[in-house]
C-alpha positions as CSV (number, residue, x, y, z in Angstrom):
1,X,4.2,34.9,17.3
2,X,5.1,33.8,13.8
3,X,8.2,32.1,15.2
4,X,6.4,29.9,17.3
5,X,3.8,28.9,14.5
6,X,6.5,28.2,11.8
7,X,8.1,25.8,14.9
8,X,4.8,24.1,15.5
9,X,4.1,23.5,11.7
10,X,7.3,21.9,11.5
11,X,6.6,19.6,14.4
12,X,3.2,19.1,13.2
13,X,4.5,18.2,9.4
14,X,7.0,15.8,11.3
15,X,4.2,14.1,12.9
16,X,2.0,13.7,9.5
17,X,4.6,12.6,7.7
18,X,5.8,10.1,10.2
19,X,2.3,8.5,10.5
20,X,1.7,8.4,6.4
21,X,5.0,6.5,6.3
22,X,3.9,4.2,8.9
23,X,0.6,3.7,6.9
24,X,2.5,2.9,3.9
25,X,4.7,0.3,5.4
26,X,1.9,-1.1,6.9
27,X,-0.1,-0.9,3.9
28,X,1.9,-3.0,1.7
29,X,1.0,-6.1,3.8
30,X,-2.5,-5.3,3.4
31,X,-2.5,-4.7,0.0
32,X,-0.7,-8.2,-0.4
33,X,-2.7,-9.6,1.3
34,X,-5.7,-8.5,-0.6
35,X,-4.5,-9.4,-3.7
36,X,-3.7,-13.6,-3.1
37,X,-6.9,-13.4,-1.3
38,X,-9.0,-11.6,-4.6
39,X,-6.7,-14.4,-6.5
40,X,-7.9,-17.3,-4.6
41,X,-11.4,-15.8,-4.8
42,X,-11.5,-15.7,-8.4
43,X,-10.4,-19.4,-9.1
44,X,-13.0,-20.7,-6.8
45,X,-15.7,-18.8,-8.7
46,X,-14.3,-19.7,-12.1
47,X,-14.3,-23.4,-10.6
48,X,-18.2,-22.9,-9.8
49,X,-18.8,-21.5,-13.0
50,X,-17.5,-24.1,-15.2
51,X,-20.6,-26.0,-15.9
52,X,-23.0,-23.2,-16.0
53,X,-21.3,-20.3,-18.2
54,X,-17.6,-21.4,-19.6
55,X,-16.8,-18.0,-21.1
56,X,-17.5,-16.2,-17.3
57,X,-15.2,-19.4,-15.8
58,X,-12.5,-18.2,-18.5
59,X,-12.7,-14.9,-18.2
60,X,-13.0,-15.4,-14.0
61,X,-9.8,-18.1,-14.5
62,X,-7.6,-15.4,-16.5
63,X,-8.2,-12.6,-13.8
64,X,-7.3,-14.9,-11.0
65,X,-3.8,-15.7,-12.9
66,X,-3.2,-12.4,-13.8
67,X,-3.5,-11.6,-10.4
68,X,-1.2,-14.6,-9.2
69,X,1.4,-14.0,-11.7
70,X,1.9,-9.9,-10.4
71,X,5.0,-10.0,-8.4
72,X,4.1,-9.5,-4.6
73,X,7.8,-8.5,-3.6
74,X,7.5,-5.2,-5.9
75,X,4.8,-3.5,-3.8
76,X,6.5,-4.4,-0.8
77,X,9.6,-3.0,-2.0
78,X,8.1,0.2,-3.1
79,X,5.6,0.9,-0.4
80,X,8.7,0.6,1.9
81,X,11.2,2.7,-0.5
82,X,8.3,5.4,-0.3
83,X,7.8,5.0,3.4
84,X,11.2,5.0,4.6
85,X,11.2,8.3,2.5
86,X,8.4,9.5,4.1
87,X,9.8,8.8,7.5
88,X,13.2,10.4,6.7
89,X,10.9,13.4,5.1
90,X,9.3,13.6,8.7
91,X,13.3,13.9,10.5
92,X,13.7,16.9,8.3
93,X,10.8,18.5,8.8
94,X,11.8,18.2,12.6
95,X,14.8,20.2,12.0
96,X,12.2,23.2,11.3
97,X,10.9,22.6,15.0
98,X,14.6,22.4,17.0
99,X,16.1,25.2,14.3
């Protein structure tokens, strides 16, 4: 009986480890996406806000470059490092289910 639960586990850790890679390679696409779209967001506000409250358009214009000048390429890099990782993790853990 014990055999069969440690072979399922590893299955079932092959499977959950497969699908949280997925999610972070798909993830990094979102999470790009989120941030040009918070950027863009931010400069119109600061834009609305010029003529009513110039320190809020400032402070609302300095976010939105901040957020420009983060380098997109490095979360897609690393989300893909970490699940390409997470993928190879989930092969392994299949060894436990076929050894």
């Amino acid at each position: 009986m014990t055999k069969e639960v440690l072979r399922m586990s590893g299955l079932l850790m092959a499977i959950l480890f497969w699908c949280a890679g997925i999610a972070l390679l798909i993830g990094s696409y979102s999470i790009t996406s989120r941030l040009r779209k918070a950027s863009e967001e931010l400069l119109m506000h600061s834009e609305h806000e010029k003529g009513k409250d110039n320190s809020a358009s400032i402070a609302l214009r300095i976010e939105g470059k901040i957020l420009d000048y983060i380098p997109s390429y490095l979360f897609q890099i690393a989300f893909s490092v970490f699940g390409s990782l997470l993928i190879a993790f989930g092969f392994v853990a299949l060894a436990f289910f076929f050894g």
